[in-house]
MOPAC internal coordinates of N, CA, C and O (Angstrom, degrees):
PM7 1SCF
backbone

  N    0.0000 0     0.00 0     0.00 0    0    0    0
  C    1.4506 1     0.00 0     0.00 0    1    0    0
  C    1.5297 1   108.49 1     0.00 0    2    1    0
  O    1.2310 1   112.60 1   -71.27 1    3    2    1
  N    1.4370 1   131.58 1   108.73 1    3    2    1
  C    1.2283 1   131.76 1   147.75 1    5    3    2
  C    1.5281 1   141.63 1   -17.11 1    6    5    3
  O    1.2310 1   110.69 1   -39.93 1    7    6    5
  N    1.0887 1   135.10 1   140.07 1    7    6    5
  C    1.2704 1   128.45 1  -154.03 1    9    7    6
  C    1.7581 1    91.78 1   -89.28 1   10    9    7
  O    1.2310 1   116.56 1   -31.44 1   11   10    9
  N    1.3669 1   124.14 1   148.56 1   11   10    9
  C    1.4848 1   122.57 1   158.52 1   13   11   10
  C    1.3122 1   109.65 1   -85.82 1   14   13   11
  O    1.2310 1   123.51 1   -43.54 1   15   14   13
  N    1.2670 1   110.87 1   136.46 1   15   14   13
  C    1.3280 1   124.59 1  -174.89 1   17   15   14
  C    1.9208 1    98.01 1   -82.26 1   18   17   15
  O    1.2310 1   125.10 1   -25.55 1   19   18   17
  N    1.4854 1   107.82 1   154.45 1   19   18   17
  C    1.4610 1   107.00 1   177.76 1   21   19   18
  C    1.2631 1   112.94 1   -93.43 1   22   21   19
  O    1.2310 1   115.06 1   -53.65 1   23   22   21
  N    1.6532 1   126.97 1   126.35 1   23   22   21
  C    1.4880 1   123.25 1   167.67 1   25   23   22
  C    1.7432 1   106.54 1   -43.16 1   26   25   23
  O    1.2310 1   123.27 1   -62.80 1   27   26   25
  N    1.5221 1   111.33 1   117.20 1   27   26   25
  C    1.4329 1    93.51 1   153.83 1   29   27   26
  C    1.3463 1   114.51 1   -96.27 1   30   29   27
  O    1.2310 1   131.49 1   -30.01 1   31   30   29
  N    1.2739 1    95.42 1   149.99 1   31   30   29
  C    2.0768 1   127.47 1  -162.10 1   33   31   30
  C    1.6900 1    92.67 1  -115.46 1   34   33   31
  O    1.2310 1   128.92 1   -77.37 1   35   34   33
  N    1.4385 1   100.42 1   102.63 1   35   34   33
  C    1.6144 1   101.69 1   159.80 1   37   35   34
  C    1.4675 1   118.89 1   -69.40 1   38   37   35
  O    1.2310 1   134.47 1   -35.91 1   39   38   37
  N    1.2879 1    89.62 1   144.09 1   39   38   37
  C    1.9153 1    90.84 1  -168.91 1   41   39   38
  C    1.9214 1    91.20 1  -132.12 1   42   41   39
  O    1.2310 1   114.88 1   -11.72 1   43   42   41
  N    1.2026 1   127.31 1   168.28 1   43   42   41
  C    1.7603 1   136.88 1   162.24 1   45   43   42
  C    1.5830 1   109.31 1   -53.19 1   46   45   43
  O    1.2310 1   111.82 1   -50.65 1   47   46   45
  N    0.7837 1   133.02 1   129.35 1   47   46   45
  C    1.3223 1   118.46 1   179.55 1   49   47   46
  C    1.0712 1    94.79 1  -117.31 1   50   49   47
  O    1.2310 1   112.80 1   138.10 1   51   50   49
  N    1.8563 1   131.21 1   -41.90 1   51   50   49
  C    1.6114 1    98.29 1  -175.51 1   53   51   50
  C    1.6339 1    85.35 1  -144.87 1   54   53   51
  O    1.2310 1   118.69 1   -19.33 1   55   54   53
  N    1.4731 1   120.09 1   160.67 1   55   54   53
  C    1.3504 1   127.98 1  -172.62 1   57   55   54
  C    1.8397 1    95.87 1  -148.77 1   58   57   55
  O    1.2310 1   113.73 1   -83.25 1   59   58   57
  N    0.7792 1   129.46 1    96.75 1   59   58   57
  C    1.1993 1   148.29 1   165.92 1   61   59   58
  C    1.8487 1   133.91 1   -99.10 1   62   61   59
  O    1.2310 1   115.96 1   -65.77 1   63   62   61
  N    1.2331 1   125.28 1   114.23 1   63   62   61
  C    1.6842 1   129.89 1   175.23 1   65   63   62
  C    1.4204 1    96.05 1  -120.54 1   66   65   63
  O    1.2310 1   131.77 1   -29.17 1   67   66   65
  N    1.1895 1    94.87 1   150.83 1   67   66   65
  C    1.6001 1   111.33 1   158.23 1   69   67   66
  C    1.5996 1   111.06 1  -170.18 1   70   69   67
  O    1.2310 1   121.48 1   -43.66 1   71   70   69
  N    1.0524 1   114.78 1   136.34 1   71   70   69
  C    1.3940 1   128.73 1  -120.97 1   73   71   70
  C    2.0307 1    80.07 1  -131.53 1   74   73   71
  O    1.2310 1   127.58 1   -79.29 1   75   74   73
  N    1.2717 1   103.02 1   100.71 1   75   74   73
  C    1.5835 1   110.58 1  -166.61 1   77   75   74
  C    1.5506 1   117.43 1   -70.93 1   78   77   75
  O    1.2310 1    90.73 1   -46.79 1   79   78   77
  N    1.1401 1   166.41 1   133.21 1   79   78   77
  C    1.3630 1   167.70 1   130.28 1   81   79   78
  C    1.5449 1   113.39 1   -15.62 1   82   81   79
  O    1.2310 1   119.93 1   -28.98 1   83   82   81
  N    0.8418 1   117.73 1   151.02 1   83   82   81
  C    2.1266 1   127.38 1  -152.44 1   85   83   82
  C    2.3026 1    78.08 1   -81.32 1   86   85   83
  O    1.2310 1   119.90 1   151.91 1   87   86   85
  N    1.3090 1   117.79 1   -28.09 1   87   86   85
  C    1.6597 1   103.43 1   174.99 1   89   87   86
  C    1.2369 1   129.60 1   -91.35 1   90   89   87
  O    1.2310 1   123.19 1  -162.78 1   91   90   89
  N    0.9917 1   111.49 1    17.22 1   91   90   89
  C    1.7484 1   143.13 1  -161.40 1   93   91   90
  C    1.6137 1    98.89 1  -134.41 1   94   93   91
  O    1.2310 1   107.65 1  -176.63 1   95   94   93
  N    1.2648 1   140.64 1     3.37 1   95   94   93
  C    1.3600 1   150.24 1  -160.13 1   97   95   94
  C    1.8626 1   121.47 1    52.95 1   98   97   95
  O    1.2310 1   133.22 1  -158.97 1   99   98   97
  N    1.2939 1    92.05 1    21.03 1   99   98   97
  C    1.5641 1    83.15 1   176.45 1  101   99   98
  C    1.2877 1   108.98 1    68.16 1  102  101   99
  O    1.2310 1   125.11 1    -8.82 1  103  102  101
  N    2.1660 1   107.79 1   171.18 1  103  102  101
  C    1.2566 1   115.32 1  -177.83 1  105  103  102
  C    1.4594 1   115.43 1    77.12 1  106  105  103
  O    1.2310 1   138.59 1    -8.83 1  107  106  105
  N    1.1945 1    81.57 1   171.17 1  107  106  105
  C    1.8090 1   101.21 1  -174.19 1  109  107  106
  C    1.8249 1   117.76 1  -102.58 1  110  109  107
  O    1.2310 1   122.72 1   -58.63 1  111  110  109
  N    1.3047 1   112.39 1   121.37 1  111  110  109
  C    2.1890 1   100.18 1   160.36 1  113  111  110
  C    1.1677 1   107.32 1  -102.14 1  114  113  111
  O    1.2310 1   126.46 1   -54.49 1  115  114  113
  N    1.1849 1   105.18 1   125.51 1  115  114  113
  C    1.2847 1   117.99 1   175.70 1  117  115  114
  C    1.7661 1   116.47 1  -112.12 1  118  117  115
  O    1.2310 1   118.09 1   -69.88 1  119  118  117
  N    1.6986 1   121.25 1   110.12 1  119  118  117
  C    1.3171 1   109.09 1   172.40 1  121  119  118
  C    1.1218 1   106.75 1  -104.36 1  122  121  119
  O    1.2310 1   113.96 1   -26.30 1  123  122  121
  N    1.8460 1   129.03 1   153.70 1  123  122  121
  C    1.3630 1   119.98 1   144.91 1  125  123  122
  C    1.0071 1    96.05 1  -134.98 1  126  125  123
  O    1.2310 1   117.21 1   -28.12 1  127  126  125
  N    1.5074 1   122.91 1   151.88 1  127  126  125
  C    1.3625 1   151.42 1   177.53 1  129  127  126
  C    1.8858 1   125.07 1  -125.36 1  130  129  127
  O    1.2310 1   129.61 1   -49.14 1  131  130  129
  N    1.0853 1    99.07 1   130.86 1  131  130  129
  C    1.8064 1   100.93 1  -174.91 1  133  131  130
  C    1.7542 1   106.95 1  -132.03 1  134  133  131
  O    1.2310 1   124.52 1   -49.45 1  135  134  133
  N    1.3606 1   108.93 1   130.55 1  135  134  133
  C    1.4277 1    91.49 1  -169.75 1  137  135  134
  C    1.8355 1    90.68 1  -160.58 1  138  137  135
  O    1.2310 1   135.95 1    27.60 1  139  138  137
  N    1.3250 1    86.73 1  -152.40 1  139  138  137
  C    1.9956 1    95.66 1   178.67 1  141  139  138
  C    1.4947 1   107.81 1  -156.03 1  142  141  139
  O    1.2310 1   121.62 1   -32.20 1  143  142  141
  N    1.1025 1   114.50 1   147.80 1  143  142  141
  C    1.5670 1   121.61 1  -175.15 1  145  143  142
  C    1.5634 1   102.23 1   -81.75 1  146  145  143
  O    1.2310 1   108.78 1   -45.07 1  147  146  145
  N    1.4522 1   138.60 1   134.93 1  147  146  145
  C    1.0901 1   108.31 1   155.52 1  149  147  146
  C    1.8457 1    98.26 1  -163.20 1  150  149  147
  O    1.2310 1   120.64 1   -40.50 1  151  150  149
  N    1.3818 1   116.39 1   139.50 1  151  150  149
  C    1.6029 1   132.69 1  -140.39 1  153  151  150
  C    1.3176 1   125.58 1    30.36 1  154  153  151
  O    1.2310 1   120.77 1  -155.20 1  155  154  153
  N    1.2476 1   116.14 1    24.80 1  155  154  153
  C    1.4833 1   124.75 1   163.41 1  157  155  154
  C    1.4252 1   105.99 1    99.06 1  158  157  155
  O    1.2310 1   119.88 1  -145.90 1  159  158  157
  N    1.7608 1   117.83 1    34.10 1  159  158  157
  C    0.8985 1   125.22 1   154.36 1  161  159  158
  C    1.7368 1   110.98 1  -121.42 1  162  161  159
  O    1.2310 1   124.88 1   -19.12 1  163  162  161
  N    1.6150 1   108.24 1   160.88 1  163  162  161
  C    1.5201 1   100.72 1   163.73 1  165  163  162
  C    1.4741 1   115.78 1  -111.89 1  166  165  163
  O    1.2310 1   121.65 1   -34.04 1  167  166  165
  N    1.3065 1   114.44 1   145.96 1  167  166  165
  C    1.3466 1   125.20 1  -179.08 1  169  167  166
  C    1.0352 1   119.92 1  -127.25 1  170  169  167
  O    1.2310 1   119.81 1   -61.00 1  171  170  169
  N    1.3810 1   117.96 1   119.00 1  171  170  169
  C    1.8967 1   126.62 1  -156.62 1  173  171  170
  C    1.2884 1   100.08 1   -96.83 1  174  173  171
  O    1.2310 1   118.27 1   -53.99 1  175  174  173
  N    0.9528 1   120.89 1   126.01 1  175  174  173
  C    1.7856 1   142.67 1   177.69 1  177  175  174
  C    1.3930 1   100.14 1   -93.37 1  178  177  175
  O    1.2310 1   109.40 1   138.49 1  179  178  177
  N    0.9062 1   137.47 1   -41.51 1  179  178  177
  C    1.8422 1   138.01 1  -170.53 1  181  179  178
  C    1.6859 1   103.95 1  -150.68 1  182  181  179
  O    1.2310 1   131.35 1   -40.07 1  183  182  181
  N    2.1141 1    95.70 1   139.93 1  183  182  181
  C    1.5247 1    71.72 1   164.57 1  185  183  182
  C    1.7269 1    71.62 1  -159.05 1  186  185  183
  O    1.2310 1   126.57 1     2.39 1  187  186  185
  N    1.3658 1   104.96 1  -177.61 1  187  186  185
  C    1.3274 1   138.65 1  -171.07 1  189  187  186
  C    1.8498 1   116.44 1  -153.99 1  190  189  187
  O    1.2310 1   131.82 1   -82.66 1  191  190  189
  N    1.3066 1    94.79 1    97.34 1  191  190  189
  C    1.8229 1    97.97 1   170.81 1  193  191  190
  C    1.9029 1   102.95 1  -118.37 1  194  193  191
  O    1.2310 1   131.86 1   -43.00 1  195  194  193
  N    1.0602 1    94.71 1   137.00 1  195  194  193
  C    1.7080 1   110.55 1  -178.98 1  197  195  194
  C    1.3801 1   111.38 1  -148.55 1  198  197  195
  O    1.2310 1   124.20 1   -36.95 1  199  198  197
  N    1.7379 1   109.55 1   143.05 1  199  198  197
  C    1.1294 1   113.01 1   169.53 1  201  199  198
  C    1.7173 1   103.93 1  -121.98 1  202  201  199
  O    1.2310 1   127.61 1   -61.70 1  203  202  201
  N    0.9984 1   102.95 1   118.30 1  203  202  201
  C    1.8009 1   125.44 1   173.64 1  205  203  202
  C    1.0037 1   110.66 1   -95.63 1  206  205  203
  O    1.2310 1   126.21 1   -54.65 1  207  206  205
  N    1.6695 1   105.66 1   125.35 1  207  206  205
  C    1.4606 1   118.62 1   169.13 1  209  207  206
  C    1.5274 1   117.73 1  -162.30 1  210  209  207
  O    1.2310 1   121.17 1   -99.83 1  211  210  209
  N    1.9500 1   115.36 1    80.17 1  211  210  209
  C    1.1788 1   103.62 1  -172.27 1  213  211  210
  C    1.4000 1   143.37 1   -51.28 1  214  213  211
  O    1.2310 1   126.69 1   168.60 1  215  214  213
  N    1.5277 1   104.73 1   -11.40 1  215  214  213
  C    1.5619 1   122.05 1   163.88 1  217  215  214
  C    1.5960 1   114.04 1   -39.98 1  218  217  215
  O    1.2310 1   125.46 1   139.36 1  219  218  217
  N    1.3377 1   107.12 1   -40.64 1  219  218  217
  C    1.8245 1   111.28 1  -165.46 1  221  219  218
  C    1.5718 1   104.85 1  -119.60 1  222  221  219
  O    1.2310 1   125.53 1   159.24 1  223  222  221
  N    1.1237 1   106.97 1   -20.76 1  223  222  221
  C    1.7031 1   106.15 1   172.71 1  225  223  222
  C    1.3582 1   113.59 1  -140.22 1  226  225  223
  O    1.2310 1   120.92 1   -54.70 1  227  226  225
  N    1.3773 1   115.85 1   125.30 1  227  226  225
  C    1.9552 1   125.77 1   151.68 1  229  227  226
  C    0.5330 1    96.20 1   -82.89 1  230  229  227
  O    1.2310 1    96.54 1   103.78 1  231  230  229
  N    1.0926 1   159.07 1   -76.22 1  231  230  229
  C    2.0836 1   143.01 1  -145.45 1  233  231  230
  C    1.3042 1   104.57 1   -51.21 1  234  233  231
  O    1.2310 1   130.05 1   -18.06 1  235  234  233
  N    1.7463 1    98.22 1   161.94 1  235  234  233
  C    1.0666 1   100.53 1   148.80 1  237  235  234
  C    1.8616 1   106.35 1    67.36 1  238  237  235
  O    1.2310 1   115.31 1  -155.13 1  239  238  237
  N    1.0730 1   126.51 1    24.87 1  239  238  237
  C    1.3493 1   135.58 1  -170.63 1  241  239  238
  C    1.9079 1   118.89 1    45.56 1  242  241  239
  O    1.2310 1   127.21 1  -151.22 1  243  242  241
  N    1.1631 1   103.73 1    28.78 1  243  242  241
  C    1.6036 1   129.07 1   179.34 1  245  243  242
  C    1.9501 1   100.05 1    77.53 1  246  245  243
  O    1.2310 1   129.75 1  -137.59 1  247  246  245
  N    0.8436 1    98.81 1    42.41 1  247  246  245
  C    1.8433 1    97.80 1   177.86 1  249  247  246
  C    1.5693 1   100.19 1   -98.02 1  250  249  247
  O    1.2310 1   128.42 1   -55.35 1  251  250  249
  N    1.2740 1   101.39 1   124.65 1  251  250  249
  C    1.3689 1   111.07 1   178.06 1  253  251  250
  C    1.7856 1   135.35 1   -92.46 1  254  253  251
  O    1.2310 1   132.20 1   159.44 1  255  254  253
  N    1.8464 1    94.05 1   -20.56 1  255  254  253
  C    1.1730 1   105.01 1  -178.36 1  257  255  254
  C    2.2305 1    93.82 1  -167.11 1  258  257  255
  O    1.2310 1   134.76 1   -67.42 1  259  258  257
  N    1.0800 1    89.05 1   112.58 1  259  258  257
  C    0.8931 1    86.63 1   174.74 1  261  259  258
  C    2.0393 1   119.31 1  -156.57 1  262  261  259
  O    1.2310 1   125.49 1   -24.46 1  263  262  261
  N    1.6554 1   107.05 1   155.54 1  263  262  261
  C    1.4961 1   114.03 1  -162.82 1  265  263  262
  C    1.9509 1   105.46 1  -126.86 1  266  265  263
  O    1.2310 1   119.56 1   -61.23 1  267  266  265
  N    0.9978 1   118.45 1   118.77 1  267  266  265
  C    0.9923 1   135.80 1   177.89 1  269  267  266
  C    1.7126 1   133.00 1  -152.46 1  270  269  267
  O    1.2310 1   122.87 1   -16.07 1  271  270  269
  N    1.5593 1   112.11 1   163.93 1  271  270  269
  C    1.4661 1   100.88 1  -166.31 1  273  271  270
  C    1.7640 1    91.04 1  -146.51 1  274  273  271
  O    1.2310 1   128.20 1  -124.83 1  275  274  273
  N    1.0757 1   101.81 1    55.17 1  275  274  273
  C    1.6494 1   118.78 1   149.25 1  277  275  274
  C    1.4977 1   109.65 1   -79.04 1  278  277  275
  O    1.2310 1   127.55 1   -21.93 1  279  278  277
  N    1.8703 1   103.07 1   158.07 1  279  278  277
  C    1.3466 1    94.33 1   156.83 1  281  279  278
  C    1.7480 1   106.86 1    84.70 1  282  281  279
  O    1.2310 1   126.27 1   164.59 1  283  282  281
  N    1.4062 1   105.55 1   -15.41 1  283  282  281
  C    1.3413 1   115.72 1   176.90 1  285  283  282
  C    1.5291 1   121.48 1    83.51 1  286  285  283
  O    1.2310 1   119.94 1  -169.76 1  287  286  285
  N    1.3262 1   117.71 1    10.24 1  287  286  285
  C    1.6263 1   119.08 1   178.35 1  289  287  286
  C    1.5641 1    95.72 1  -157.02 1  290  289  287
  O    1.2310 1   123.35 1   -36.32 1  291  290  289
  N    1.4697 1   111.17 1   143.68 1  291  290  289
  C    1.5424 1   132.31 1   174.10 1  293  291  290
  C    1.3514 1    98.05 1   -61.70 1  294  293  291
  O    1.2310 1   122.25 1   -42.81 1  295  294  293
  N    1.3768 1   113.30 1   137.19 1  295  294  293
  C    1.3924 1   131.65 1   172.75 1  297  295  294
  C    1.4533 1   128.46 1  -147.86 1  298  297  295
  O    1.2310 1   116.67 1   -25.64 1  299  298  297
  N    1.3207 1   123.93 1   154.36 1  299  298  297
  C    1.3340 1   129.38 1   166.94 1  301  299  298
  C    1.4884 1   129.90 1  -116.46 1  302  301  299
  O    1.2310 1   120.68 1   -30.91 1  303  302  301
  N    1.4698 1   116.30 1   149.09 1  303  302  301
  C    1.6564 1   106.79 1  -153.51 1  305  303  302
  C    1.2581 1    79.53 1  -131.67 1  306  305  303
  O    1.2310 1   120.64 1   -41.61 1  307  306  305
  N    1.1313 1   116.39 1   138.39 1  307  306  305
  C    1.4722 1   136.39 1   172.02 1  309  307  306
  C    1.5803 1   125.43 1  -150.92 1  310  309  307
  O    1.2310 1   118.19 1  -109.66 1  311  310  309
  N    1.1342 1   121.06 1    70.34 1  311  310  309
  C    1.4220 1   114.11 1   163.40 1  313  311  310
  C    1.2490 1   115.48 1   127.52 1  314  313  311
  O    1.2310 1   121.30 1   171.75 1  315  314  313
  N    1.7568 1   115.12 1    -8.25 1  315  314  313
  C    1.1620 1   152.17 1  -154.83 1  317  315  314
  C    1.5518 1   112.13 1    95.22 1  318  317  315
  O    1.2310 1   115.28 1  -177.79 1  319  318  317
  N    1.3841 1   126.55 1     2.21 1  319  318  317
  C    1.3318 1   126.29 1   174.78 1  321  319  318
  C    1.8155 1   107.24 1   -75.93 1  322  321  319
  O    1.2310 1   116.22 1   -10.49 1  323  322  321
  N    1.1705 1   124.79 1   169.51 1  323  322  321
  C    0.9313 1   129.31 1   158.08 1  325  323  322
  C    1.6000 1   120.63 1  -144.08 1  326  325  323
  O    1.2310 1   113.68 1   -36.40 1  327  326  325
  N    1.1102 1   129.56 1   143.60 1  327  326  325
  C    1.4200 1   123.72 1  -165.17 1  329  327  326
  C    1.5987 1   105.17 1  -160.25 1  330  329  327
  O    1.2310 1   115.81 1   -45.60 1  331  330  329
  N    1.3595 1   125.56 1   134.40 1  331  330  329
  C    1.4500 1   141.16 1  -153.70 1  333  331  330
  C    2.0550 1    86.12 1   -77.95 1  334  333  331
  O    1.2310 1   130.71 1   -32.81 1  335  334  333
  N    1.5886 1    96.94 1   147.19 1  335  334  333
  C    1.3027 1   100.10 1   166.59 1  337  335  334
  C    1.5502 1   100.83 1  -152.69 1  338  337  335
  O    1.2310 1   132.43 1   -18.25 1  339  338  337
  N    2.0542 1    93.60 1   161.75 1  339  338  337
  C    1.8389 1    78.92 1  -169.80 1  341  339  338
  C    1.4448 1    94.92 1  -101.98 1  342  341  339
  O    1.2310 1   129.95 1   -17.08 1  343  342  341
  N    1.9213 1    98.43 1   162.92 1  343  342  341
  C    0.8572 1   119.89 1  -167.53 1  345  343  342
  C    1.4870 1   110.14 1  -103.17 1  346  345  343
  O    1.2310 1   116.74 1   -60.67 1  347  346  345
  N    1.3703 1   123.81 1   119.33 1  347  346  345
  C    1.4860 1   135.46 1   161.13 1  349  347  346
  C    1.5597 1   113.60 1   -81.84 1  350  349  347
  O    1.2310 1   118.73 1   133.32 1  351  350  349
  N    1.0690 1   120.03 1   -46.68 1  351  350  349
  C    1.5443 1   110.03 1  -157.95 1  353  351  350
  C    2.1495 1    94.58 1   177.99 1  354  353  351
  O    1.2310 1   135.97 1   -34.07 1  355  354  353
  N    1.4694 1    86.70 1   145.93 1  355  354  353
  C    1.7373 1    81.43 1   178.42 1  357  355  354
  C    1.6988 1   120.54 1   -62.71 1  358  357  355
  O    1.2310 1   134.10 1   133.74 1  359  358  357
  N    1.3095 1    90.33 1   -46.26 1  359  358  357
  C    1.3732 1   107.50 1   172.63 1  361  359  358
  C    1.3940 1   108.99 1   -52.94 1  362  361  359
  O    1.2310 1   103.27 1   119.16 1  363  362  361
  N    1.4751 1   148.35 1   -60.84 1  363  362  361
  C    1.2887 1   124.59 1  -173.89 1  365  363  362
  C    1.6064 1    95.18 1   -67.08 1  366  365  363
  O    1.2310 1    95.62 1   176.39 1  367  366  365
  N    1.6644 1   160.38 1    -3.61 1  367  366  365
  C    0.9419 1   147.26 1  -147.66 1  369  367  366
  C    1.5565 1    85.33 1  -125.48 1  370  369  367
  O    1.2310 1   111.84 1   148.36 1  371  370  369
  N    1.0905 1   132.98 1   -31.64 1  371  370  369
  C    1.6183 1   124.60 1   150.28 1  373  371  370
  C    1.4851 1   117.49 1   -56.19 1  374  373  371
  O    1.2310 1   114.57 1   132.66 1  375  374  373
  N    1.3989 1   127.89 1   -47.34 1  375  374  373
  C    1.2813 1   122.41 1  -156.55 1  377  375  374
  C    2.1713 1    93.83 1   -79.20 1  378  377  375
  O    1.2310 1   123.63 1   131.64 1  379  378  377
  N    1.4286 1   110.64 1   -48.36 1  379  378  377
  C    1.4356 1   120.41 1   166.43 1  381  379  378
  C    1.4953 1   112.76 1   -36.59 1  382  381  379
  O    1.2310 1   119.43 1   150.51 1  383  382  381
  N    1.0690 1   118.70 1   -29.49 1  383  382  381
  C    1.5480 1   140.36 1  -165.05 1  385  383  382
  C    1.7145 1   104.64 1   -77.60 1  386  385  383
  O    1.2310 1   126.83 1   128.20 1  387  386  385
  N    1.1704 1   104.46 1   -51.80 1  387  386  385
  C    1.5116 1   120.07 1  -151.63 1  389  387  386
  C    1.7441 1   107.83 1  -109.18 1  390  389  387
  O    1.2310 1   123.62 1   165.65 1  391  390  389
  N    1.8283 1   110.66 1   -14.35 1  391  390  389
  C    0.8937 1   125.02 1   165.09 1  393  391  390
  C    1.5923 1   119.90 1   -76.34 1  394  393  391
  O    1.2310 1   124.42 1   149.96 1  395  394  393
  N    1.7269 1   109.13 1   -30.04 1  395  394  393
  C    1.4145 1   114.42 1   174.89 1  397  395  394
  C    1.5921 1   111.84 1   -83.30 1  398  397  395
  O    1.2310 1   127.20 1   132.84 1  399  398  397
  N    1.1732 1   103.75 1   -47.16 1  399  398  397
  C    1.4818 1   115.05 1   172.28 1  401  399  398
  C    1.5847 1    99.33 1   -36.18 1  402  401  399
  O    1.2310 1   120.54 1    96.39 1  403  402  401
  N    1.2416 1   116.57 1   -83.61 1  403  402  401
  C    1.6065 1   124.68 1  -172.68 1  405  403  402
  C    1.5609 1   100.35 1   -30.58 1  406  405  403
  O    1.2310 1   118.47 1   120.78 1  407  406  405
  N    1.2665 1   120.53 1   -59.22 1  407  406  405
  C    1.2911 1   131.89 1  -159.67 1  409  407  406
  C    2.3748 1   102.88 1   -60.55 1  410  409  407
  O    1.2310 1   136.39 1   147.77 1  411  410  409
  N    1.1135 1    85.87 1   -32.23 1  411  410  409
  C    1.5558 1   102.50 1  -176.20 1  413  411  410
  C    1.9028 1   100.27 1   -69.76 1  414  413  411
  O    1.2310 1   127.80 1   134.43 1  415  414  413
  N    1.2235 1   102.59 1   -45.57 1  415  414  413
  C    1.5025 1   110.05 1  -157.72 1  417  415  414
  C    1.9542 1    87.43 1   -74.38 1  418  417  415
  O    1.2310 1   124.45 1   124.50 1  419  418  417
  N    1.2126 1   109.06 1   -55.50 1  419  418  417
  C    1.4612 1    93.10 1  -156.38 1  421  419  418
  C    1.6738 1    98.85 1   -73.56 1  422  421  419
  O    1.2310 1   112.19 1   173.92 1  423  422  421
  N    1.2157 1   132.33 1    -6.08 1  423  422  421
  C    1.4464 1   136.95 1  -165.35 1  425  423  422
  C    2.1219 1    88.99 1   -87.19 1  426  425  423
  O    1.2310 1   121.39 1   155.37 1  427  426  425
  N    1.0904 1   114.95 1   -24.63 1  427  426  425
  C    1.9569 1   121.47 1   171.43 1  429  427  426
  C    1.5546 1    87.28 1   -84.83 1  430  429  427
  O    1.2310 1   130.65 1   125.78 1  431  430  429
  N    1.0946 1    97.06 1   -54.22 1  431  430  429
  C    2.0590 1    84.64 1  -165.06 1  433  431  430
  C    1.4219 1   109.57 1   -29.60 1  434  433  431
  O    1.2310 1   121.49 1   116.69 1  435  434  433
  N    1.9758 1   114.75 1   -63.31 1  435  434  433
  C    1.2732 1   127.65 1  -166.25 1  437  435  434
  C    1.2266 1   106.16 1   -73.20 1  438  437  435
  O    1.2310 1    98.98 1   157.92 1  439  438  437
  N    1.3250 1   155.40 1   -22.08 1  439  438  437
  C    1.7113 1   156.03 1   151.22 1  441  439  438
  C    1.4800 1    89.01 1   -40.95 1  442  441  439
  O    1.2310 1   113.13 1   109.79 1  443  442  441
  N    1.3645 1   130.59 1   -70.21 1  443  442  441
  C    1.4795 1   110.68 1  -147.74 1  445  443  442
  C    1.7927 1   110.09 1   -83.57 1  446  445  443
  O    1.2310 1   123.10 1   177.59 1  447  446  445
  N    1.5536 1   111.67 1    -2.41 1  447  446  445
  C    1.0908 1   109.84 1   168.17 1  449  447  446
  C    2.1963 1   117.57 1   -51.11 1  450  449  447
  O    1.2310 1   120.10 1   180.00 1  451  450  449

């Protein structure tokens, strides 16, 4: 008799805000992540990272930079634009994430100099 394989059941795995200080550039990061555990790895089925900050963006519900794969294709939100990007892995689409972000924050730093 064959082994039954287990339905994996996506569940939230992580839901995260943090709500930045006016020296930190203001705004909100917001991650959520949905995925499934399986041989002692996790594998994200959906996710959503955004950085909000109505100071620098109205569109787009004030999201300034943001990566997600709603809608059925990986994407990037920027400015209220949106434009398809490919997807390797969440993790480089986190690190891409946090690399623009940074790049955003210190690009306000030098304006208010």
């Amino acid at each position: 008799m064959a082994k039954s394989k287990r339905e994996k059941v996506e569940s939230l795995i992580e839901r995260e805000t943090f709500y930045l200080k006016a020296s930190q550039g203001g705004g909100i990061l917001s991650f959520e992540v949905w995925g499934y555990f399986e041989d002692g790895h996790t594998v994200v089925t959906r996710y959503n990272l955004a950085y909000i900050n109505r100071l620098i963006c109205q569109k787009d519900n004030g999201r300034v930079l943001g990566f997600d794969n709603a809608h059925n294709y990986h994407h990037r939100h920027f400015m209220g634009k949106v434009t398809p990007v490919e997807f390797v892995s969440y993790e480089h689409t986190l690190e891409q994430f946090e690399q623009e972000w940074q790049g955003i924050i210190q690009k306000i730093k030098k304006e208010k100099r």
